[in-house]
MARFIRO-96110 format. One line per field, with one value per residue (C-alpha): x negated, z negated, y; residue number from 1. Coordinates in steps of 0.25 Angstrom, whole numbers. Each point is the difference from the previous one (the first is absolute). Example, Ala and Ser with C-alpha at 12.3 -4.5 7.8 and 13.67 -1.06 7.14 Angstrom:
REM residues 2
xx	[-49	-6] .
zz	[-31	2] .
yy	[-18	14] .
n	[1	2] .
This chain:
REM residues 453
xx	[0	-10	1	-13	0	-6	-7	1	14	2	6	14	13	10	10	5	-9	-12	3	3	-14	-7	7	-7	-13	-1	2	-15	-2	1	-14	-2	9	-7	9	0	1	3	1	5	-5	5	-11	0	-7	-9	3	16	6	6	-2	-11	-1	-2	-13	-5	3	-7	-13	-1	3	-11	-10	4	-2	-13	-4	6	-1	11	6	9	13	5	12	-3	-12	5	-6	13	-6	-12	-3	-10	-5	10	8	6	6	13	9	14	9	-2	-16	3	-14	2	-11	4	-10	-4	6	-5	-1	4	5	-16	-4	10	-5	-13	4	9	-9	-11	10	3	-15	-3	14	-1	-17	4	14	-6	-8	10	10	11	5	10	13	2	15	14	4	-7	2	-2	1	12	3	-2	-11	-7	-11	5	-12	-2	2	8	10	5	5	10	3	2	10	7	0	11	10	-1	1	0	-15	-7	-10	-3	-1	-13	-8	5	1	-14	0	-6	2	-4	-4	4	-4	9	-1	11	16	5	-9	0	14	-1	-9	7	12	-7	-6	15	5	-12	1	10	-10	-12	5	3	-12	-8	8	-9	8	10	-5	1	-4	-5	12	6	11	9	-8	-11	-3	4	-7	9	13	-8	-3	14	6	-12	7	12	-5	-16	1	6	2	2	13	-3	-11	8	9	-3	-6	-9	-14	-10	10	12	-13	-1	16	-1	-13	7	12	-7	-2	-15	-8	-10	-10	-16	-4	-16	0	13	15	12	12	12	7	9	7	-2	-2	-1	-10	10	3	-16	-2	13	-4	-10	-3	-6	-7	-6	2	1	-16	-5	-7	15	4	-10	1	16	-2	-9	10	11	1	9	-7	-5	-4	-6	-11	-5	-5	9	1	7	2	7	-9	-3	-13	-8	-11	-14	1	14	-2	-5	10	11	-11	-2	14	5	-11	3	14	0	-13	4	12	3	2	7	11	0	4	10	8	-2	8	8	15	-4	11	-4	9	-9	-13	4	6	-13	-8	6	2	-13	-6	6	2	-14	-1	14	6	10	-2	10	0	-12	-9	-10	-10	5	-4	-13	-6	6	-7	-13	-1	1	-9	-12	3	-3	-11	-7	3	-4	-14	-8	-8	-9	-16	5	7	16	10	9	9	-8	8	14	-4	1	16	2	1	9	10	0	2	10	-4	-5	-11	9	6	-14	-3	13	-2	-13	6	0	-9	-4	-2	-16	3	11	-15	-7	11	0	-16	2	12	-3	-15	-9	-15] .
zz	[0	1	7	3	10	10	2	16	2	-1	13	0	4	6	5	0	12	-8	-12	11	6	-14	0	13	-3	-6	14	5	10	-6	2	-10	-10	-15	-13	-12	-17	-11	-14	-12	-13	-14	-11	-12	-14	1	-14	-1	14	-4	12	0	-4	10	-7	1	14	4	-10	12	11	-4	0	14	4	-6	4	14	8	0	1	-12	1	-13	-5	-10	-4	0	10	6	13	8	14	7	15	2	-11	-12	-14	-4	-13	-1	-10	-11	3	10	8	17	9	13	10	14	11	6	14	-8	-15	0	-2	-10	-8	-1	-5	-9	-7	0	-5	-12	-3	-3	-9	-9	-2	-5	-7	-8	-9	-2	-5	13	8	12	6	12	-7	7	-14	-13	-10	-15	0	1	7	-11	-5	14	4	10	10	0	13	3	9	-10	-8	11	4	-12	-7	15	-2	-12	8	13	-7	-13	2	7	-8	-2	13	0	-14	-1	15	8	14	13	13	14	12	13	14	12	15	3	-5	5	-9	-11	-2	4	-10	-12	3	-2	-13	-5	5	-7	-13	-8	3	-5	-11	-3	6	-8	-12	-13	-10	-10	-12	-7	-14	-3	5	10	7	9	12	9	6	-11	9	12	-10	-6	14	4	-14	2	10	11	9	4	-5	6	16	12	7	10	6	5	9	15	3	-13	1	-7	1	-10	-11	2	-2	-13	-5	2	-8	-14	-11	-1	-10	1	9	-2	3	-5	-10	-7	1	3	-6	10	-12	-5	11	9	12	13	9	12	-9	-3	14	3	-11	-6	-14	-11	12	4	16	2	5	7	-14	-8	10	-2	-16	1	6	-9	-12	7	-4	8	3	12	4	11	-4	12	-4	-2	-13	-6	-15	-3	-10	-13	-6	3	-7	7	8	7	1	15	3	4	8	7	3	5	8	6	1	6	9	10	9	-1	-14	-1	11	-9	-13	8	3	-13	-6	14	-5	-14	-2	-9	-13	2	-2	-12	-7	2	-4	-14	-2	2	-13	-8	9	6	9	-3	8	10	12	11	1	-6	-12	0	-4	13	5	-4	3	13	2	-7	12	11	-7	0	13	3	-8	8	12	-4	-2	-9	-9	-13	-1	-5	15	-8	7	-8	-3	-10	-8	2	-8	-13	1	10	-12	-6	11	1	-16	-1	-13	0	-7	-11	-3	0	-12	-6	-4	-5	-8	-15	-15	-5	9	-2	6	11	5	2	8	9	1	5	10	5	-6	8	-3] .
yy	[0	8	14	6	15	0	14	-1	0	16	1	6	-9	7	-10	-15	-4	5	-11	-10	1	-1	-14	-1	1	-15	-6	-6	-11	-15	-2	10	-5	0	-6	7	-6	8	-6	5	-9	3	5	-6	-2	-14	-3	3	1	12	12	8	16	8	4	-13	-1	13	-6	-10	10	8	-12	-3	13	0	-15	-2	13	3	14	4	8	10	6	11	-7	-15	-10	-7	-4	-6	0	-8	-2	-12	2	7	-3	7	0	-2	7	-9	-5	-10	0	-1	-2	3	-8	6	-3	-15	-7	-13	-6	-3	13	4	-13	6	14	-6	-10	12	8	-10	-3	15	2	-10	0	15	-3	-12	6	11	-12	2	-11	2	-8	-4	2	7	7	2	-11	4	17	7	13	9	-4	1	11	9	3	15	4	11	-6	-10	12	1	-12	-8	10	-1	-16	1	7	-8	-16	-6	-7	9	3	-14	0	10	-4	-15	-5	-5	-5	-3	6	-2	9	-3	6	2	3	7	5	-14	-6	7	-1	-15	-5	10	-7	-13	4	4	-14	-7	8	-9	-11	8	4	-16	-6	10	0	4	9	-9	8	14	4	-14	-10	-4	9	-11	5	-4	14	7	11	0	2	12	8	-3	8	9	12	-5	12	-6	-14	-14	-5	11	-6	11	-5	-11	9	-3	12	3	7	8	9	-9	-1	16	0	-8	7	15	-2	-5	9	7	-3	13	3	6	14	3	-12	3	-5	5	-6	-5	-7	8	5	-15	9	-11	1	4	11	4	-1	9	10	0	1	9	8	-13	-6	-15	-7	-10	-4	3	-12	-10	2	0	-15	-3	1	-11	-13	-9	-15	5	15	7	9	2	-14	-13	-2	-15	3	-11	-10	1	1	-15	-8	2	-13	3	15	0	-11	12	8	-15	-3	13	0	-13	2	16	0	-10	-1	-14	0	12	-6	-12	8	8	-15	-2	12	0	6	4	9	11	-7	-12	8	10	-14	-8	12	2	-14	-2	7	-11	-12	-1	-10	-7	13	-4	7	-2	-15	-4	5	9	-12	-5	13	3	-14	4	13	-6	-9	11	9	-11	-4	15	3	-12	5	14	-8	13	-11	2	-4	-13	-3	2	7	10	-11	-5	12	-8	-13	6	4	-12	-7	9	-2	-14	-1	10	4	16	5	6	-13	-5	9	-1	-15	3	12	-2	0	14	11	-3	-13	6	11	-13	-7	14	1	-15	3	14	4	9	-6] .
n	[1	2	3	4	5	6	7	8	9	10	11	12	13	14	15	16	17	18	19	20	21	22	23	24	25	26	27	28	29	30	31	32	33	34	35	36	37	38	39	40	41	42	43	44	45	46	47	48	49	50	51	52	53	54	55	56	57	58	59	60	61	62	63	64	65	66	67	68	69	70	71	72	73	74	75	76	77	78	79	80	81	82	83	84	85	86	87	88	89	90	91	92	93	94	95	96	97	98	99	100	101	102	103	104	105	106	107	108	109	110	111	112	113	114	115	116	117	118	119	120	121	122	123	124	125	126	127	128	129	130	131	132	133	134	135	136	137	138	139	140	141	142	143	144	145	146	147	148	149	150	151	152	153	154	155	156	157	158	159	160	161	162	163	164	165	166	167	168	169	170	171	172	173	174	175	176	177	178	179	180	181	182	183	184	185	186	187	188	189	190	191	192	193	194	195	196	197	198	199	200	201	202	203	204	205	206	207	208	209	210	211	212	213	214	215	216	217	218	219	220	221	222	223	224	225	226	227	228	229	230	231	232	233	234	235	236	237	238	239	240	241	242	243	244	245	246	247	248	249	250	251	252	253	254	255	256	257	258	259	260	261	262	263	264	265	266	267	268	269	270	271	272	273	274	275	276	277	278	279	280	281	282	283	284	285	286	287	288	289	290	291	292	293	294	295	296	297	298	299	300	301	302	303	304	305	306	307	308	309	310	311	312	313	314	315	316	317	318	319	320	321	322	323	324	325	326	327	328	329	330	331	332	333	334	335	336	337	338	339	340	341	342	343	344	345	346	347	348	349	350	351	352	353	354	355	356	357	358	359	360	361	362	363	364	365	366	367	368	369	370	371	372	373	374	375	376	377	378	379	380	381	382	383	384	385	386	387	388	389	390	391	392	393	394	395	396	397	398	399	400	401	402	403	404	405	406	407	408	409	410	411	412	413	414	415	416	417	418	419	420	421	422	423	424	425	426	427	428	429	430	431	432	433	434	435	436	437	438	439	440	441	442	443	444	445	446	447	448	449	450	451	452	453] .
């Protein structure tokens, strides 16, 4: 969730056309097509698995900064951010770490930045007494005992988040999760493979289930994180019906994108409030506000701050999976790879969701949360489903032929969930049977399951 300005986006937008073509500028040939992974882990204390203070997380932060080259980033004197040649570390509202990797020809690559990534977080957070969770919500602290990361934008939007749903400020301090970036070549295929990842999203949510608890038990869910975004704000959160009109475009996304409420924009470092009067971006645009004109750079930041499962930013973004253990996490970059970066398997997937009326998908995306892999989906099951999709996505990925030092190809990433589908038991219903003793013994059940190092 991180939404970072970008200082080259001055330019002035005077019209709807001028939004459209910013959704444009993402198009590149297919033979340039990268993938991109962004983690979020949960921080918490080694000893009690409670979450860690902010002050603790900013102690680790700071020896990054000092250990790795990385460049640190500050708000009134606090480091909240590193950024380095390939990659950068951001905070979300409660602690969460995010690394957000380059952008890679192949799941390879990502594998190597990841596992560098890893080494050099937990050699500096071990002798600070931190561990991270591949983990979809926070298990033991609860919301109010939670450290706010001071940066200036939370102040707006978490005050914003108790008028708009009951859980959204869950959402921001308790929530971790990964996302994936996608490249297109072209209108038609931008809106081909969003559509796509809106049809798959009740089965990634269930595939990758791995949230059944809060404040220390279990809570009847196995994304307890997909119920939290959708009671987080009706307005930028849930499935995009519209992109499924016959004629949708960059220009259905800007539709949908100028009617939510603002959160603020940037003007020499400080923010502007849009809050209290939920001025639209239609009506910024229109108007103006405050003596302020609408930017190129306003634009970019407003998509930044919309969470539905899939966004447009000028990237595709699939945000529909919860925060993973280390050996599953590039399985999502693998298998949207393989199923949205070749033709064949993307015709296979559109016979398998051929007719899926739009009741069908909201029912199998809700479902999900707390059925798993027992959903049913039209007339199978999601279990059914994803051992389905799991085959066309290998197949791909061999065809796609990108292979590591060791001679694999990027289906090599697929093994670990493949045994999830077949099974049918999630990774949350993994953790839940193993969910029991003192909370002591609960820590080292979660080090176990979803431990980083």
């Amino acid at each position: 969730m991180s939404t970072l300005i970008k200082p080259h986006l001055e330019t002035p937008v005077d019209s709807f056309d001028d939004l459209v073509a910013y959704l444009s500028r993402g198009s590149r040939p297919a033979d340039q097509w990268g993938i991109g992974s962004e983690m979020e882990k949960v921080v918490v204390d080694a000893a009690t698995g409670e979450a860690a203070s902010f002050d603790r997380i900013e102690a680790l932060l700071i020896l990054l900064e000092r250990n790795t080259g990385m460049r640190g980033v500050r708000e009134s004197g606090r480091l909240i951010a590193l950024f380095g040649d390939r990659s950068s570390i951001t905070l979300e509202p409660g602690g969460q770490l995010e690394l957000s990797g380059a952008l890679c020809r192949d799941v390879h690559c990502s594998h190597r930045d990841f596992s560098r990534h890893i080494a050099q977080v937990v050699r500096e957070a071990d002798p600070l007494g931190l561990k991270f969770l591949g983990l979809g919500v926070q298990p033991f602290t609860p919301l109010d005992r939670l450290d706010w990361v001071p940066k200036s934008r939370y102040a707006i939007m978490g005050p914003y988040m108790q008028r708009t749903g009951d859980m959204g400020q869950m959402m921001m301090k308790l929530t971790a999760g990964l996302q994936v970036n996608l490249d297109f070549s072209d209108e038609a295929d931008c809106i081909d493979k969003m559509r796509l990842c809106l049809l798959l999203s009740p089965l990634l949510y269930a595939l990758f289930a791995n949230s059944p608890l809060m404040g220390g038990a279990p809570t009847g869910l196995l994304s307890t994180r997909g119920e939290i975004w959708r009671r987080t704000d009706p307005d930028r959160t849930g499935l995009l019906p519209s992109l499924f009109a016959p004629d949708a475009g960059f220009g259905t996304y800007a539709d949908y994108a100028l009617d939510v409420p603002m959160y603020f924009i940037v003007r020499e470092g400080r923010f502007i409030d849009f809050t209290r009067e939920r001025i639209s971006f239609r009506r910024y645009l229109a108007e103006g506000y405050a003596g302020e004109r609408a930017t190129l750079g306003d634009w970019d930041l407003h998509l930044s701050t919309l969470f539905p499962e899939v966004r447009l930013r000028p990237q595709i973004e699939a945000r529909c999976v919860d925060s993973l253990p280390p050996r599953f996490a590039l399985s999502v970059t693998a298998l949207l790879k393989g199923l949205l970066y070749d033709e064949d398997s993307r015709r296979a997937l559109w016979e398998l969701f051929s007719r899926t009326s739009p009741s069908e998908l909201e029912e199998g995306y809700r479902s999900s949360w707390r059925l798993g892999l027992k959903t049913p989906f039209k007339s199978f099951t999601l279990r059914e489903l994803a051992v389905e999709v799991l085959d066309i996505a290998g197949r791909s990925l061999r065809r796609q032929g990108r292979k590591n030092e060791q001679g694999l190809d990027e289906s090599v990433y697929l093994e670990e969930i493949a045994e999830i589908a077949q099974s049918g038991v999630t990774l949350a219903e993994r953790l839940l049977a193993r969910w029991k003793g003192s909370q002591e013994e609960k820590l080292a059940v979660l080090l176990d399951h979803c431990g980083y190092g």
